[in-house]
C-alpha positions in Angstrom: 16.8 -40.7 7.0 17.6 -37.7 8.9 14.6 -35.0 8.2 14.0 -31.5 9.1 10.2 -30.6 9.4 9.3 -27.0 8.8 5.7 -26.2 8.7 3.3 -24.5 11.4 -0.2 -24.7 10.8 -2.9 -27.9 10.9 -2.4 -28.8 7.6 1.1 -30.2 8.4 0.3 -32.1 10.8 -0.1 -35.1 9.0 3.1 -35.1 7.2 5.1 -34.8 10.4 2.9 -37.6 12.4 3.3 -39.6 9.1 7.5 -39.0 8.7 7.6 -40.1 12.4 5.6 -43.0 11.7 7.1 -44.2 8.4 10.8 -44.8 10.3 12.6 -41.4 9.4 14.8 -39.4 12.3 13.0 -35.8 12.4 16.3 -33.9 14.3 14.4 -30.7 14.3 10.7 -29.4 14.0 11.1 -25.5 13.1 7.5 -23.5 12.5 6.5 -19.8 13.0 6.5 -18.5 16.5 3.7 -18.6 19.1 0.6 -16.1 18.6 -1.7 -14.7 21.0 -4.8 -16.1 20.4 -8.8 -15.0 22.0 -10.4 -12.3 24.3 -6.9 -12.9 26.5 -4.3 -12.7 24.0 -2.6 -16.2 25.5 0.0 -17.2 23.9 -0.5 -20.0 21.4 2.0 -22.5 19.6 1.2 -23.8 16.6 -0.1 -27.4 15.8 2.7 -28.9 14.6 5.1 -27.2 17.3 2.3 -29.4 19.9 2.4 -32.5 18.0 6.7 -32.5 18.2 6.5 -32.0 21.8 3.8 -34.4 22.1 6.6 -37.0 20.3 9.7 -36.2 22.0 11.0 -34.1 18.8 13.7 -31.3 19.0 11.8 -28.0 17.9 12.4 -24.4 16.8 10.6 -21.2 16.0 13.0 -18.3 15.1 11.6 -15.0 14.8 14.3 -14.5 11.7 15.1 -17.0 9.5 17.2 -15.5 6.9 19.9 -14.3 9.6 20.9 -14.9 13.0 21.2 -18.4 14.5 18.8 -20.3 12.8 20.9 -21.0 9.2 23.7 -21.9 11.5 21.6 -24.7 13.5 20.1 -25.7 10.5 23.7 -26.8 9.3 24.5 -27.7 13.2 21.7 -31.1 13.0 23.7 -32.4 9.8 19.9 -33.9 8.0 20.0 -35.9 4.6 16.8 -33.8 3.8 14.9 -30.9 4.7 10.4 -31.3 4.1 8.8 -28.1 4.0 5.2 -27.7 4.2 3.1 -24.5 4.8 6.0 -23.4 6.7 5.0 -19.9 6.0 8.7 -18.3 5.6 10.6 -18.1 2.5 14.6 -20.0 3.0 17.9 -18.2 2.1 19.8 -20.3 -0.3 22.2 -21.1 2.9 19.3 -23.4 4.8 18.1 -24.8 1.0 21.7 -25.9 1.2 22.3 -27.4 4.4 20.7 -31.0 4.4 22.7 -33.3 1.7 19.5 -33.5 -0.4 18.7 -30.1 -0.4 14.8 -29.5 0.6 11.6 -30.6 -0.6 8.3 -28.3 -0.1 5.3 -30.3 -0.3 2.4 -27.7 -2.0 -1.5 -28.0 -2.3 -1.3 -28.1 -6.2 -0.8 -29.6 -9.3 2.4 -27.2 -10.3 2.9 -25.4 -11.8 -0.9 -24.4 -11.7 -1.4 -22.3 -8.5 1.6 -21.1 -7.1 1.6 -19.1 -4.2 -0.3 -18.8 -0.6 -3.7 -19.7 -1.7 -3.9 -22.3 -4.0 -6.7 -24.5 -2.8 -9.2 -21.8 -2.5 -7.6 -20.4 -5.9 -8.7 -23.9 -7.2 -11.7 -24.0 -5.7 -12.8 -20.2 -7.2 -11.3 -20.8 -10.7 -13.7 -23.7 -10.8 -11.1 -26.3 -11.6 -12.0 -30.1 -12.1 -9.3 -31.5 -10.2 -6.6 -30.4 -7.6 -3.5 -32.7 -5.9 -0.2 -32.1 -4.1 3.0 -31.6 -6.1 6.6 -32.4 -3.9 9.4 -30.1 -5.6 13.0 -29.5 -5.0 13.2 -26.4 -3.2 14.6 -23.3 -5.7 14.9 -19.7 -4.1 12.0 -18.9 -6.9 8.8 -18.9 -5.1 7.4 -22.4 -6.2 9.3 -23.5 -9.2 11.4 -26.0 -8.4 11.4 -29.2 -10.2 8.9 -31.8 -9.2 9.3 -35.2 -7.4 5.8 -36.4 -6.6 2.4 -35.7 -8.2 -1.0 -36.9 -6.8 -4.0 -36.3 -8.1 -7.6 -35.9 -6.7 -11.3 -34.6 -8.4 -12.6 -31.5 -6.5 -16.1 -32.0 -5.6 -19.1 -30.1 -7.1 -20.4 -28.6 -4.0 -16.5 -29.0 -1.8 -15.7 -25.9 0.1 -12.2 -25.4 0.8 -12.2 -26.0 4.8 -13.1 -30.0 3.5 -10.8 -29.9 0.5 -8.0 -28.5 2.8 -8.6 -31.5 5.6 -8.7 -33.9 2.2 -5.4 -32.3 0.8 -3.7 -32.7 4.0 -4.2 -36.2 4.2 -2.6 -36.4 0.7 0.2 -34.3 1.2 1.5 -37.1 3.9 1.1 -39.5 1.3 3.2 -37.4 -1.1 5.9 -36.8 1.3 6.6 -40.2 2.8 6.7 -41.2 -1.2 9.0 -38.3 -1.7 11.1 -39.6 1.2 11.9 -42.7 -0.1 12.4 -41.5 -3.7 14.6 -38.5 -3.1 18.0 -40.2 -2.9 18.6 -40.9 -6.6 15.3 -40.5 -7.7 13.9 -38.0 -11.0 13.1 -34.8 -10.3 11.3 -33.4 -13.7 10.5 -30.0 -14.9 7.7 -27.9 -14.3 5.4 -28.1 -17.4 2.4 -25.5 -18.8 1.8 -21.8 -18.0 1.9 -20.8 -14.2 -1.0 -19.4 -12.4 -1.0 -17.7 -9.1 -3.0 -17.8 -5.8 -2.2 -14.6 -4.2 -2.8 -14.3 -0.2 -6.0 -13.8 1.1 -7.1 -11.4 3.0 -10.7 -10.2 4.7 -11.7 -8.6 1.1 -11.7 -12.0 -0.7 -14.8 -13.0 0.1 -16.3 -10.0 -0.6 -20.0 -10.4 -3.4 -20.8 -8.1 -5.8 -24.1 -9.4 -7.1 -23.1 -8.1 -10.4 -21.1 -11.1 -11.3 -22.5 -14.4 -12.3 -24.2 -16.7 -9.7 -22.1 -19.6 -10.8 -19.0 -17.4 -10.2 -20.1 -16.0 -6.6 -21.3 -19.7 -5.6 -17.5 -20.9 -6.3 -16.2 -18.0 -4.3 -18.2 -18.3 -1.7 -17.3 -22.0 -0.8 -13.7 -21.2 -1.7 -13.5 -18.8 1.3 -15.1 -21.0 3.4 -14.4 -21.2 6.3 -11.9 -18.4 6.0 -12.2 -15.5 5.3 -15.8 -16.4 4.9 -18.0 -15.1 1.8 -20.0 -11.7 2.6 -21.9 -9.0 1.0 -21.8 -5.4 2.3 -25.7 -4.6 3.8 -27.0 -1.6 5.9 -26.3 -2.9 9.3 -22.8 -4.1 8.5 -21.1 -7.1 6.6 -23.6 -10.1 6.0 -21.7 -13.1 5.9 -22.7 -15.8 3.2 -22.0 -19.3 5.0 -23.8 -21.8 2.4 -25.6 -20.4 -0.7 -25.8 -22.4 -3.8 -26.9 -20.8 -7.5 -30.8 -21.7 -8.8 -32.6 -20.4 -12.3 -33.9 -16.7 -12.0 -38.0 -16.8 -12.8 -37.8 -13.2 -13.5 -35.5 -10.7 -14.5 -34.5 -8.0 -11.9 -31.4 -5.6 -11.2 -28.5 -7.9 -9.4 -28.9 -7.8 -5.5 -33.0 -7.5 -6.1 -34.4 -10.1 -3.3 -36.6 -12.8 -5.9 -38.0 -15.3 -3.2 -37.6 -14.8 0.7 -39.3 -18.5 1.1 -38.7 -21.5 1.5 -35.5 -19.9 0.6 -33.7 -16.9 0.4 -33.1 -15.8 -3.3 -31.3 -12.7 -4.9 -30.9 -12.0 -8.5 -27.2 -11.7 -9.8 -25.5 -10.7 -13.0 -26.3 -14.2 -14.3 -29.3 -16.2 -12.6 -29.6 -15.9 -8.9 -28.0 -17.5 -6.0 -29.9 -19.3 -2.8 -28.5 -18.0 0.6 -28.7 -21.0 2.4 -27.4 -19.7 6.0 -26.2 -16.4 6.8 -25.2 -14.5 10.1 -25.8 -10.6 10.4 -23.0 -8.7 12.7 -23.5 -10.0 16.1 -25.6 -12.6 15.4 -25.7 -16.3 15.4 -25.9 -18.5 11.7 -29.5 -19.0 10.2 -31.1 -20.0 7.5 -31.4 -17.4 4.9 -35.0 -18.0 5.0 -35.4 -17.1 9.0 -33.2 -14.1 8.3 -35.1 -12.8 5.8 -38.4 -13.2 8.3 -36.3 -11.4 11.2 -35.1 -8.7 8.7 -38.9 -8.4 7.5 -37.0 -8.9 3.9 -39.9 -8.5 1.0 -39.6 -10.0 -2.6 -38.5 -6.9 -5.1 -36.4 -4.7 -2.4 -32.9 -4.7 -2.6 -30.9 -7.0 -0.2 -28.4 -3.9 0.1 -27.9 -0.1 -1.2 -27.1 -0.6 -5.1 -23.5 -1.1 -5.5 
């Protein structure tokens, strides 16, 4: 089958390596283009624009999609089928319409659950059970197409979302190559249930307010990790939260109150009291929340931060 590839970051890599590998003709590779990247601003391409040149594949990164040349090559390659994975552009309906098949968009969700940018740390946060990768037929509605493929997989207890992202990824090649050989002819259904939605992140997300339950916090603190990391505003700037994990309070005190500075770190919260277990100050390298609280000179009943 002849198969466009759109996607840009890691997480598609997979699925292309996996389209190559299961026999199909990828005629064009198309992601986002290159970014400046370090102290030296060089010049970047993404992973997936790497791993096509790596194999010999045709590629692509228009700076517009919805005009110029790119709808026109899109028609030009003549594919049966388009796969779209964290491409990071939304498609006029002119390139959903080129390939005979239309195009399939391969999503980190169980749809229509989580729609949108974010949906495995949206998962992660919301303290959901279970998570997957839907494939759907391509609609100019952001995500609500009908769906093709559905697989399924328990999030773990203590799973950030940097190892359920590498987990997801590996499904999502699964899902496509399935979707692949099911697409000519095969049932797409309806989306069933309410929608939810992940909006983007951005550096906020992360952000604590010790005011809120430790379960809560603990969730959002592995759902931005690694990016845009969990933190919590203290007097020498933003303290980033790396690992903490909630534990019973032994005593009642005002959320953000330090409990225990050893053998771990401890701060009372709206509900109970979360365990920093490594943190990094501005400027500084990762430690344990214990050693911090030694180099800080951190003392049982202060707060960890000016009352919010």
């Amino acid at each position: 089958m002849r198969v466009i590839f759109m996607g840009t970051p890691d997480f598609a890599v997979p699925t292309l390596q996996a389209i190559v590998d299961a026999g199909h003709e990828v005629v064009l590779v198309v992601a986002q283009p290159d970014k400046p990247v370090g102290r030296g601003r060089k010049l970047q391409s993404p992973p997936t624009i790497t791993l096509a040149r790596e194999l010999g594949l045709p590629t692509a990164q228009p700076r517009a999609v919805r005009a110029g040349s790119f709808p026109a090559r899109v028609e030009s390659v003549q594919a049966d089928v388009a796969v779209v994975i964290a491409y990071g552009r939304l498609l006029v309906p002119r390139v959903l319409d080129a390939p005979r098949l239309g195009c399939l968009n391969v999503h980190a969700s169980l749809l229509p659950r989580w729609r949108g940018a974010a949906p495995i740390q949206a998962a992660i946060e919301a303290g959901d059970h279970e998570t997957g990768v839907c494939v759907q037929r391509m609609v100019e509605a952001l995500d609500e197409g009908p769906l093709l493929v559905e697989l399924t997989t328990p999030i773990g207890e203590r799973e950030t979302a940097g190892e359920l992202h590498d987990r997801l990824s590996i499904l999502a090649a699964e899902a496509a190559v399935q979707a692949l050989a099911e697409v000519d002819g095969g049932t797409f259904r309806p989306q069933q249930g309410e929608p939810t939605y992940a909006a983007k992140l951005d550096r906020s997300s992360g952000e604590v307010h010790w005011h809120e339950p430790a379960l809560i916090l603990d969730r959002r603190i592995r759902a931005m990790s690694p990016w845009p990391g969990g933190w919590v505003a203290w007097d020498k700037g933003p303290l980033k939260i790396l690992a903490a994990h909630p534990v019973a309070a032994e005593e009642t005190a005002p959320p953000g109150t330090i409990l225990a500075t050893s053998p771990e770190l401890v701060i009372a919260t709206g509900d109970g009291a979360l365990a920093l277990d490594q943190v990094r100050a501005p400027g500084r390298k990762a430690v344990s929340g214990a050693d911090f609280a030694n180099g800080a000179r951190l003392a049982p009943h202060d707060p960890l931060a000016p009352p919010e």
